[in-house]
N, C-alpha and C positions, 0 to 999 in steps of 0.2 A: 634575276634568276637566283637559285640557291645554291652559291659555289661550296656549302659548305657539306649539302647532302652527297653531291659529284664526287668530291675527296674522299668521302668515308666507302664509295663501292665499291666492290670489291670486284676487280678486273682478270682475275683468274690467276694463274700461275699456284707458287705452291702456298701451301697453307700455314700461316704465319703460326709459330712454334707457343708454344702456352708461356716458357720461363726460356727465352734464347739469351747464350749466354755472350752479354755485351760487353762485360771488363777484360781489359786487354792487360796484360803482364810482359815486361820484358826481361828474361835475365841473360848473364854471357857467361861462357862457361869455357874455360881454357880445354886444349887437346885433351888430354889424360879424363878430365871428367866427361867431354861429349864423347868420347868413344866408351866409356863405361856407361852413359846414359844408352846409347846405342845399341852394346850389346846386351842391357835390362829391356830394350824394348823391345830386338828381335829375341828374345829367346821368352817375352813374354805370348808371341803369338800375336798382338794387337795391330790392327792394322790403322788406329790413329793417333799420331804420338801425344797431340793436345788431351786425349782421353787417358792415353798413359799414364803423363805426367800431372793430371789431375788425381787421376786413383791410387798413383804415387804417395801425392801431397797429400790427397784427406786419409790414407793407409787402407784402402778399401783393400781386397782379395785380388791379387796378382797370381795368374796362373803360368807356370810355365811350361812348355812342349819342348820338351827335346827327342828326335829323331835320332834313332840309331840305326844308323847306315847300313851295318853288318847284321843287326836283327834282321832290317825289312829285307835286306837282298837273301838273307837265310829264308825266311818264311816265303817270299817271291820263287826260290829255287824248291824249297820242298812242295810245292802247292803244285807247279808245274810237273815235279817227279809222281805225286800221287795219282796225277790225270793220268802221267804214262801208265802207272802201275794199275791204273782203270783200264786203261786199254787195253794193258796185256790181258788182263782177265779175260778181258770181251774177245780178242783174237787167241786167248786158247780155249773156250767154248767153241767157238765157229770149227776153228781144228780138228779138236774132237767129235764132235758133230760129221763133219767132212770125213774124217778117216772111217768111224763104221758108216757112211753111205757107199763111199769111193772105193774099199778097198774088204780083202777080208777081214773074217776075224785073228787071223794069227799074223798077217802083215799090219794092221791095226792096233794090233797089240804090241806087236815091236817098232811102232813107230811110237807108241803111247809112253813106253819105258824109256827113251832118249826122253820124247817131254816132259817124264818126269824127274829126268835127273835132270834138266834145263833149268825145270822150276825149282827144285830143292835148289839149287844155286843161286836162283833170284832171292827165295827166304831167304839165304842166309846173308844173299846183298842189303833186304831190307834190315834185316837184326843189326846188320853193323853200320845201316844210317838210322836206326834207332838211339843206337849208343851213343852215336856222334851229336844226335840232339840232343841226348840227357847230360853230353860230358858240355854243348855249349851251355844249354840251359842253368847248367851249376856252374860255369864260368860267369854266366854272363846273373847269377845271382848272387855271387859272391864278391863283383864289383861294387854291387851295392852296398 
């Protein structure tokens, strides 16, 4: 028989790589330096260090990600206050609405004048988280 065609088929599994890479490298690296490679790796974003530490060596483009805590939890809080501020829209429509079906015109009307001194007070709650974004947004540019 031909033991030699048997060897060369190819029996499934994955697909052998064009250039895999077979040199093996060892080095050791006292505390102070593997906790400094460590935190070049997480704060690279990379999720394999063999690939780090190569891109390292030949000085290819290392990118770093840093999360800021206090940004996302800001944008997380304003995004959910926007929705509320969607909704109040939408339940003082329906209100208004409601009041000239439900009621008169001049009890209507004096219910319309509380809502609108409600909402002047909401304006002016939105003005002063206005300001509170612009005073972080120049804190948090002046860090830089």
């Amino acid at each position: 028989m031909n033991k030699g065609k048997m060897n060369n088929k190819h029996k499934g599994g994955r697909k052998p790589k064009i250039d895999p890479s077979i040199h093996r490298h060892v080095f050791r690296l006292n505390d102070e330096e593997n906790n400094r490679l460590l935190s070049l790796f997480e704060a690279s974003g990379m999720t394999n260090k063999a690939k780090f530490i190569t891109s390292v060596l030949f000085s290819k483009e290392i990118k770093t990600v840093t999360i800021d805590k206090g940004k996302s939890d800001f944008y997380i809080r304003l995004t959910s206050l926007y929705s509320q501020f969607r909704a109040v829209g939408v339940n003082y429509n329906q209100v208004v609405k409601l009041l000239y079906t439900h009621f008169t015109e001049k009890k209507a009307a004096a219910f319309l004048y509380k809502l609108e001194k409600q909402t002047a007070e909401l304006a002016m709650i939105g003005q002063k988280i206005l300001q509170l974004a612009e005073e972080f947004n120049n804190i948090s540019i002046n860090k830089k």
